[in-house]
C-alpha positions in Angstrom: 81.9 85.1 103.7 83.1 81.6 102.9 86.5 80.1 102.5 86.8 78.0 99.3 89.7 75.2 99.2 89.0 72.5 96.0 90.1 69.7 95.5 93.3 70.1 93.6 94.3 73.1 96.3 93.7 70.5 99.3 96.5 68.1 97.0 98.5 71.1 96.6 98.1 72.3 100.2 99.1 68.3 101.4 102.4 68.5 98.9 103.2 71.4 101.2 104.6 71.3 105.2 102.2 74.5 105.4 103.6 75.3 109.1 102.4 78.3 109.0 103.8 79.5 112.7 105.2 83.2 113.2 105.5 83.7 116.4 106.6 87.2 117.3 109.8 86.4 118.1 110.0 85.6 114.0 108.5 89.4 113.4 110.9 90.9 115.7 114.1 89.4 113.9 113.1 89.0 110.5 116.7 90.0 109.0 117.5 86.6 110.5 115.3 84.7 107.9 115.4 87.1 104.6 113.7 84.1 102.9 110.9 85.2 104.0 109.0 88.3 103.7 107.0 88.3 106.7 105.2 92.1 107.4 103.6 94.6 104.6 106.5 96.7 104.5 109.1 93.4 105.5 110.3 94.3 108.3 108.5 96.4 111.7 110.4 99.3 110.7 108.8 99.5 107.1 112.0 99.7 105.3 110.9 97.5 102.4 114.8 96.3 102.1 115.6 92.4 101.8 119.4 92.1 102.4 119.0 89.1 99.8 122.0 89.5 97.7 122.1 86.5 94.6 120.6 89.4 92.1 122.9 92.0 91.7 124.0 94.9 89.1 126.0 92.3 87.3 123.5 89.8 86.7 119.9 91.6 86.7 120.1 91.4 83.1 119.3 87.7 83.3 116.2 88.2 85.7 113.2 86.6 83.2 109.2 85.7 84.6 109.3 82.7 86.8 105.6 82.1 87.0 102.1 84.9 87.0 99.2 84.6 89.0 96.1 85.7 87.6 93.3 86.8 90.0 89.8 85.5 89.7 88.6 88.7 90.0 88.7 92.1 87.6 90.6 95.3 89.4 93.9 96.7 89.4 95.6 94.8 93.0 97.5 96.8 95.1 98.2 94.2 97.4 102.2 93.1 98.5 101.9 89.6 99.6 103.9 87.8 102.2 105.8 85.0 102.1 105.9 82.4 105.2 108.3 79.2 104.5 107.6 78.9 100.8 103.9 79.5 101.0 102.7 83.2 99.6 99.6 85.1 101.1 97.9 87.4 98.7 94.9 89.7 98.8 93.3 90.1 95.4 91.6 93.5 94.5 88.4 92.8 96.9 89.8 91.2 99.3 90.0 87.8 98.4 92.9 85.8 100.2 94.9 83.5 98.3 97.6 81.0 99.5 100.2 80.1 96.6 103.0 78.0 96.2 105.7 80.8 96.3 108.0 78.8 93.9 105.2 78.1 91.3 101.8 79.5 92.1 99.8 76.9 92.7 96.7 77.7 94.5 96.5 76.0 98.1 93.4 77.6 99.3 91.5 80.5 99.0 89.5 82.8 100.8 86.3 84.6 99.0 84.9 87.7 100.6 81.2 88.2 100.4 80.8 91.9 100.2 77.6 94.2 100.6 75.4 94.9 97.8 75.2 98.3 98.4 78.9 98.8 99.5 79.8 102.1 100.7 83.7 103.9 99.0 83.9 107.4 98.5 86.7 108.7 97.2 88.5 105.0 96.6 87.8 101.7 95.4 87.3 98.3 97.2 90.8 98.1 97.0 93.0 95.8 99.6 96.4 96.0 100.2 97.4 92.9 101.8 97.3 90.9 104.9 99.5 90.0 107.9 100.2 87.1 109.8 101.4 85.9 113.4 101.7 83.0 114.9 99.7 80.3 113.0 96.9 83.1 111.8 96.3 85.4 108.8 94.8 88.7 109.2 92.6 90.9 106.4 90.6 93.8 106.5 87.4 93.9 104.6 85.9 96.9 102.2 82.8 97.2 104.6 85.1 97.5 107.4 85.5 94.2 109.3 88.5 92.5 110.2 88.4 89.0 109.7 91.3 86.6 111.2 92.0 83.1 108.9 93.6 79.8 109.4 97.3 79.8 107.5 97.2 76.2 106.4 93.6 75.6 105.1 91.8 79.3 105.2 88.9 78.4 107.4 87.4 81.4 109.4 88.6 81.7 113.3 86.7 84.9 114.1 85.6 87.8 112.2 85.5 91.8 114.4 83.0 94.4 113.3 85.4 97.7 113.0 82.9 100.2 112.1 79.9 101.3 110.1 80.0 100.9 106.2 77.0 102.5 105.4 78.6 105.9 107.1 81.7 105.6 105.3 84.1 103.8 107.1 86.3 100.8 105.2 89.4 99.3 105.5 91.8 99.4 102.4 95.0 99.2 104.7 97.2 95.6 105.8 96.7 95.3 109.3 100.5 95.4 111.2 100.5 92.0 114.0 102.8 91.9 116.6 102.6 90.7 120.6 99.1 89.3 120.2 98.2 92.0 118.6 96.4 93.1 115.0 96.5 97.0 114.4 93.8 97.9 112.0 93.6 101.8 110.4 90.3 102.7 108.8 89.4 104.6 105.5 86.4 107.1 104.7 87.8 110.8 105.6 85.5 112.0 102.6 82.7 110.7 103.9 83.0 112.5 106.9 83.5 110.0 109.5 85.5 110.2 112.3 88.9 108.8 112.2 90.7 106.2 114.3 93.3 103.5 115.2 92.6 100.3 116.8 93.9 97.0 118.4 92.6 93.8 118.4 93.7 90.3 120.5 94.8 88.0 117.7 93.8 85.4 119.9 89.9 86.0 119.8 89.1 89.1 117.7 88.5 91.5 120.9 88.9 95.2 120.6 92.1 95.9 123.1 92.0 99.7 122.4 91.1 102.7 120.3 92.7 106.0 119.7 90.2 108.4 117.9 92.5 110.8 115.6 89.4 113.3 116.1 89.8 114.4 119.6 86.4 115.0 121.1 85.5 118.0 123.7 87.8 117.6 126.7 90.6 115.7 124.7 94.2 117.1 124.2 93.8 118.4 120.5 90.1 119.3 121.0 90.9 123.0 121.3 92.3 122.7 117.6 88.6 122.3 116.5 85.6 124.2 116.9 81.8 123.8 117.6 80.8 120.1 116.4 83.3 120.3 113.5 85.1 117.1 115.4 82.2 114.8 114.8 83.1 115.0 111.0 86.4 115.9 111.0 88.0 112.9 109.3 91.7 111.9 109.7 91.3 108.2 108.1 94.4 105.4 108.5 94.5 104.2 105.8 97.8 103.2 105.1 99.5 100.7 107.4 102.2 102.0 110.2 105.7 101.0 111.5 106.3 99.6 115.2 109.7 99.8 117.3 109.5 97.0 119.6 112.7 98.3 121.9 109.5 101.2 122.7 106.7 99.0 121.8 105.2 102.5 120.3 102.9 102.5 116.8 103.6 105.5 114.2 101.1 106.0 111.8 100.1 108.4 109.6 96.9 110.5 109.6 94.6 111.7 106.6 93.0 115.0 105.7 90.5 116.4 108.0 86.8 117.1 106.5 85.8 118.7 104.5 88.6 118.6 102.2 88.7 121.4 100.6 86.6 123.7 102.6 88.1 125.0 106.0 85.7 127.4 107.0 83.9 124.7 108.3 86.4 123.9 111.1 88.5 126.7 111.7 92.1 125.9 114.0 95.1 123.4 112.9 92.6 120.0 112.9 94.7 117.7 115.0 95.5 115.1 114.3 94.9 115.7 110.7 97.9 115.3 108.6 100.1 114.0 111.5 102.1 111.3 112.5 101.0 110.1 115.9 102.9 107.5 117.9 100.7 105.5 120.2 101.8 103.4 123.5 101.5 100.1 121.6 100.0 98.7 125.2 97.4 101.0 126.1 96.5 103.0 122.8 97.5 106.0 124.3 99.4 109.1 122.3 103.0 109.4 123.2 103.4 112.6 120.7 102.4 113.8 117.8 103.9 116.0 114.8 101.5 117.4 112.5 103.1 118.3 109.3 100.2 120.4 107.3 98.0 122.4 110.1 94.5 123.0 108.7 95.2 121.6 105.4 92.7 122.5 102.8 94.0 120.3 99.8 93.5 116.7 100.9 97.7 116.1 101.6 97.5 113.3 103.6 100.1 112.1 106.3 98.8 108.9 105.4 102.3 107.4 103.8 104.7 105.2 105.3 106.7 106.0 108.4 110.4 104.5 107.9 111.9 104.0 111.0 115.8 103.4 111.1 118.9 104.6 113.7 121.7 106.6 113.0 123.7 109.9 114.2 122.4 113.7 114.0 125.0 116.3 114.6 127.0 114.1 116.2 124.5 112.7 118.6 123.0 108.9 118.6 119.5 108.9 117.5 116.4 107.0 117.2 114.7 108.3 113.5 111.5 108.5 112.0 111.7 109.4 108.5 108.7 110.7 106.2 108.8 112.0 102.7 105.3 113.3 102.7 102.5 113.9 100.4 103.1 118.0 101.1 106.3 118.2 98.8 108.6 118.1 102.5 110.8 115.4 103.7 111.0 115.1 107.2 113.4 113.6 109.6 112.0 113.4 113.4 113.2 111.7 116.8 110.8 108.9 116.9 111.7 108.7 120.9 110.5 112.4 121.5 108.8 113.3 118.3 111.0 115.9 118.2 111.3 117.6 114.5 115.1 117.5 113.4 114.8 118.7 109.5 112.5 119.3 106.7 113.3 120.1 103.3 111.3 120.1 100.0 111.9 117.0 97.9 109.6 118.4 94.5 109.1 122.2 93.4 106.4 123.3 95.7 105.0 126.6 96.1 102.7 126.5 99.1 105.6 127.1 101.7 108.3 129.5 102.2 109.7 126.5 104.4 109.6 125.3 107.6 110.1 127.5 111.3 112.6 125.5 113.9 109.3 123.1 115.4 108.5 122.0 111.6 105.8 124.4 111.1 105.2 125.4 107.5 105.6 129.2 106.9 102.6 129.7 104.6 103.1 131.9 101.4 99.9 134.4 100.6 96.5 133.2 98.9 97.4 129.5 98.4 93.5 128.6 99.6 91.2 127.5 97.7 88.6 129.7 96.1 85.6 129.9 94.5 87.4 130.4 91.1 90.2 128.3 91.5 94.0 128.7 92.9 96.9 126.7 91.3 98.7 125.2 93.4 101.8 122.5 93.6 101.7 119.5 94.7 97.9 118.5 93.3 95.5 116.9 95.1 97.8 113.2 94.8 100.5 115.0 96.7 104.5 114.3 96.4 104.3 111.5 96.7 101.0 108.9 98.3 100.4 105.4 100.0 102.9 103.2 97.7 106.1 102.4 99.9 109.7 104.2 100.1 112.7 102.2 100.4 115.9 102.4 102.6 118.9 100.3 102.1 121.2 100.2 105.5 124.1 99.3 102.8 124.0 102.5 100.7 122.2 104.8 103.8 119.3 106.2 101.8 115.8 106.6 101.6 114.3 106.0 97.6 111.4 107.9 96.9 108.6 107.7 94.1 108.0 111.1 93.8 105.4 113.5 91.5 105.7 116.6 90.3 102.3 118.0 89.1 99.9 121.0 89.8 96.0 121.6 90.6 93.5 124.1 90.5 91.9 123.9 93.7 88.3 125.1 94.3 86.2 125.8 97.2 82.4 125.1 97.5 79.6 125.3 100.0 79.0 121.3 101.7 76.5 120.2 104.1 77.3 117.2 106.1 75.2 113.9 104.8 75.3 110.3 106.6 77.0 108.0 104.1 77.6 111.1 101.5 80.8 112.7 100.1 81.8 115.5 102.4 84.4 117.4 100.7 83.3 120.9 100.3 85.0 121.3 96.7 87.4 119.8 94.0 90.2 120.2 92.1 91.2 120.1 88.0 95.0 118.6 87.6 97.5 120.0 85.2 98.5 117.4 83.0 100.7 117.1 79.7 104.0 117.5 79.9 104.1 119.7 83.4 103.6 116.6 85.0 106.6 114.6 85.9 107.4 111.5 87.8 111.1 110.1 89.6 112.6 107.9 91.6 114.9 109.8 94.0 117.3 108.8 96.2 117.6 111.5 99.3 120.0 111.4 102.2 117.4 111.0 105.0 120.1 113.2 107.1 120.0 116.3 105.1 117.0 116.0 103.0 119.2 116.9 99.6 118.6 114.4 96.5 121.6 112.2 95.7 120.6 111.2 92.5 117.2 110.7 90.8 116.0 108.8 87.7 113.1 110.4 85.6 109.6 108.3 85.2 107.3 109.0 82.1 104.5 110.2 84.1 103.6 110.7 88.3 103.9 107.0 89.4 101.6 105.2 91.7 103.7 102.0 92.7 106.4 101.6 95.2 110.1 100.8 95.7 112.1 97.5 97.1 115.9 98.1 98.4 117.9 95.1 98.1 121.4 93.6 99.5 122.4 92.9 96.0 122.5 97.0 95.5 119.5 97.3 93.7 116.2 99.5 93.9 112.9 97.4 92.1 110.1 99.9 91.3 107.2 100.2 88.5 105.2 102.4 86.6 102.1 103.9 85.0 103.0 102.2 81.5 103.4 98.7 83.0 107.1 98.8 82.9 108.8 97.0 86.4 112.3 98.3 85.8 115.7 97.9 88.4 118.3 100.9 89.4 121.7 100.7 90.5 120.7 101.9 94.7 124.3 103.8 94.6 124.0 105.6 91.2 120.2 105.2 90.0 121.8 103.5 86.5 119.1 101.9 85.1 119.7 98.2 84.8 117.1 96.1 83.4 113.2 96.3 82.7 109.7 94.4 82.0 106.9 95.4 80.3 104.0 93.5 82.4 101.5 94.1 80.5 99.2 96.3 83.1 99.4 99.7 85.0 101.7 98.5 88.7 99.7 100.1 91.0 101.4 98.5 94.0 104.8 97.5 96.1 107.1 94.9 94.8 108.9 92.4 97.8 111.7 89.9 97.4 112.3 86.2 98.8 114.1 82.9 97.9 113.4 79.3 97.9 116.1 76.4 97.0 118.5 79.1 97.5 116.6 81.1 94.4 115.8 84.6 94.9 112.8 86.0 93.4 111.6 89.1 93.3 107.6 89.8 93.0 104.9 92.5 91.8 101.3 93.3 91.2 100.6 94.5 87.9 96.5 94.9 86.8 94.8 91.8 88.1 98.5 89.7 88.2 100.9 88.6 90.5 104.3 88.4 88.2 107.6 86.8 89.8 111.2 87.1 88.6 114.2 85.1 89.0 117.7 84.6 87.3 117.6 82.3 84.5 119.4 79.2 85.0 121.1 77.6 88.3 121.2 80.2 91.2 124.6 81.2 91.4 125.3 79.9 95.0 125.1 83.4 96.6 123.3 82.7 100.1 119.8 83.4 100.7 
């Protein structure tokens, strides 16, 4: 594990200031500096909005390539980068960090993983999704499961933290989320059995401050939803990274599917805290509440997609929301104070559910289990919708949503536990062709009900950005990064980039320039309006 830095990067590093200093302070008031994109999802309450406003509905039409990165590296990246006073930090596909020149992409310095020979992913590449940053300090999970804290301005190591065990399953995939001297890490591996958790680590000097095991063990509040030793391999991976409210100083974060996936005789009872969000006391790892949106689930729907937090009124009555469209086929709008469940309403055509009781409960409908010989079933195995990023735009007052619709044939099968083995006790065969459907949609988070919604080509796998100009970025499966009108979902302007976008696209200016940035196959692509800027503030 070696950080690289040539000679031409330390001459493009010197040509930079390279300050490199967020202090939290910076994190907690980002909408000051919309510049910058400092956090995974921009902003603590994962939002993924930039209120920069110089590309608009008017002028998008202009928006050409201002420069592509091209990893080192072959794989699809999934990575959104952040941007920190005209400097860019980028994972590549592995996990190598890069530091670019955000208004050319020149290569400052560069960190290369070493990985494992025999590196252990079920169920998922050795994909990363990006990094985070706090004070002068950048922070990256590893595929083997280490977390490894780097020097902004030249990449040198400060301290690397052994998570967990690769060679049982565990891996990180996620961004970790800094904040108060903090780095929270989630893990990945729920088909490998492991046991699932949450942890914090001092940014300072790597040490663990607290872990909060999603797999309650005998004794624990949760445990009596498990039975015998089912806990031990019970899953409930965190693998995509959380929200934080400050004014609470609580963590949400979703949950993955319990194991074995598809095989619940195993471990009889609702698996908590399996397909939940769980919102943990940011100072001592302990769970406030929890809300688990698919008891026992048998068909690998996930919690694990991003909590948006935002504030707002519910029948009349100030609130503090959490907002989930989730991998089920339900949106969901909770009180992130009391975890109190407020709505839910189907977002896709699912049949799994007659609906929800008053506490958010799903009212199962009759033989949607798995079997031996198959039961069809919608969502499919990808869910709803998955990891990639909603949007919400405080301007328009919605939540955007890349949504699939598409169905499965779920099957059950007998599955003995294995050390370092998949552990999934089944599989499932997708229905394709033309009954699967992709969208953008644009809910009210207060009802649930679709405003409008724009048709993809096939179920998407990237993300959405909201934007003050009244614009929604997003990608697809066929390459193409395209914008939306946020009010209507017009369709505005497109690229074709060449690759599948497999990831979430941000937004940030230099020089008063905004541009606007995405992952496509092994490239970094940026966009901004040909010509002068227009003179809009950044």
């Amino acid at each position: 594990m070696r950080r690289t830095l040539s000679a031409a990067a330390t001459l493009a590093a010197a040509a930079l200031p390279l300050l490199a200093q967020v202090p939290d302070a910076r994190l907690r008031d980002v909408r000051r500096e919309p510049a910058n994109w400092l956090t995974y999802s921009g902003d603590f309450g994962a939002q993924r909005y930039s209120p920069l406003a110089q590309i608009t509905p008017a002028n998008v039409g202009s928006l050409r390539p201002a420069w592509v990165y091209q990893a080192t590296e072959s794989g699809a990246m999934q990575a959104s980068p952040l941007v920190v006073d005209g400097v860019m930090y980028l994972t590549e596909f592995r996990g190598h960090v890069v530091a670019l020149d955000a208004r050319s992409g020149r290569v400052l310095w560069r960190y290369q993983q070493t990985l494992p020979e025999k590196l252990l992913t079920l169920g998922f590449g050795p994909t990363n999704r990006g990094v985070a940053v706090l004070d002068s300090t950048v922070f990256v999970g590893t595929a083997d499961a280490r977390l490894v804290a780097l020097d902004a301005r030249s990449g040198a190591v400060r301290w690397t933290a052994a998570v967990a065990d690769n060679a049982l399953g565990y891996a990180i995939t996620a961004a970790p989320l800094a904040f108060g001297g903090l780095v929270v890490i989630g893990i990945s591996g729920a088909e490998a059995g492991i046991r699932g958790f949450l942890d914090a680590y001092d940014a300072r000097t790597g040490e663990r401050r607290w872990r909060f095991h999603t797999i309650p063990a005998p004794g624990e509040p949760g445990s009596e939803t498990w039975s015998g030793d089912a806990w031990k391999t019970g899953g409930g991976s965190t693998w995509v990274t959380g929200s934080y409210d400050p004014a609470l100083n609580v963590v949400y974060w979703g949950v993955g599917n319990p194991g074995p996936d598809w095989n619940g005789d195993l471990r009889p009872g609702d698996n908590l805290f399996t397909c939940s969000l769980i919102a943990i006391d940011a100072a001592t790892g302990r769970l406030r509440w929890h809300f688990q949106y698919t008891p026992h689930d048998t068909h690998d729907w996930d919690a694990s997609q991003i909590p948006v937090l935002f504030d707002g009124k519910f029948k009349g009555k100030p609130r503090r929301f959490v907002a989930m469209a989730n991998r089920n086929g339900f949106y969901y709008l909770l009180d992130r104070v009391t975890g109190e469940f407020l709505l839910g309403e189907p977002y896709i055509r699912q049949d799994w559910a007659e609906g929800l009781d008053p506490k958010g409960r799903p009212i199962l409908r009759p033989n949607t289990e798995p079997t031996e010989e198959g039961t069809p079933l919608t969502p499919n195995l990808h869910g709803a919708t998955n990891w990639y990023s909603p949007a919400f735009s405080p301007g328009t007052g919605l939540l955007y949503v890349a949504s699939r619709q598409m169905s499965s044939r779920y099957f059950k099968a007998p599955v003995t536990y294995e050390p370092g083995r998949f552990f999934m006790g089944g599989g499932e065969t997708e229905f394709g062709g033309d009954s699967a459907q992709g969208a953008v949609q644009a809910l009210d988070p207060l009802s649930g009900k679709a405003r409008w919604r724009f048709p993809l080509f096939s179920p998407p796998w990237a993300g959405l950005l909201a934007t003050g100009g009244g614009l929604v970025f997003g990608g697809t499966n066929e390459g193409v990064f395209f914008s939306l009108d946020a009010a209507s979902g017009r369709p505005l302007w497109h690229f074709q980039t060449g690759a599948m976008i497999q990831a979430n696209p941000i937004a940030y200016a230099i020089g008063g320039r905004q541009y606007v940035a995405i992952a496509a196959g092994g490239t970094l692509q940026v966009f901004s309006l040909v010509g002068s800027p227009p003179g809009a503030s950044p």
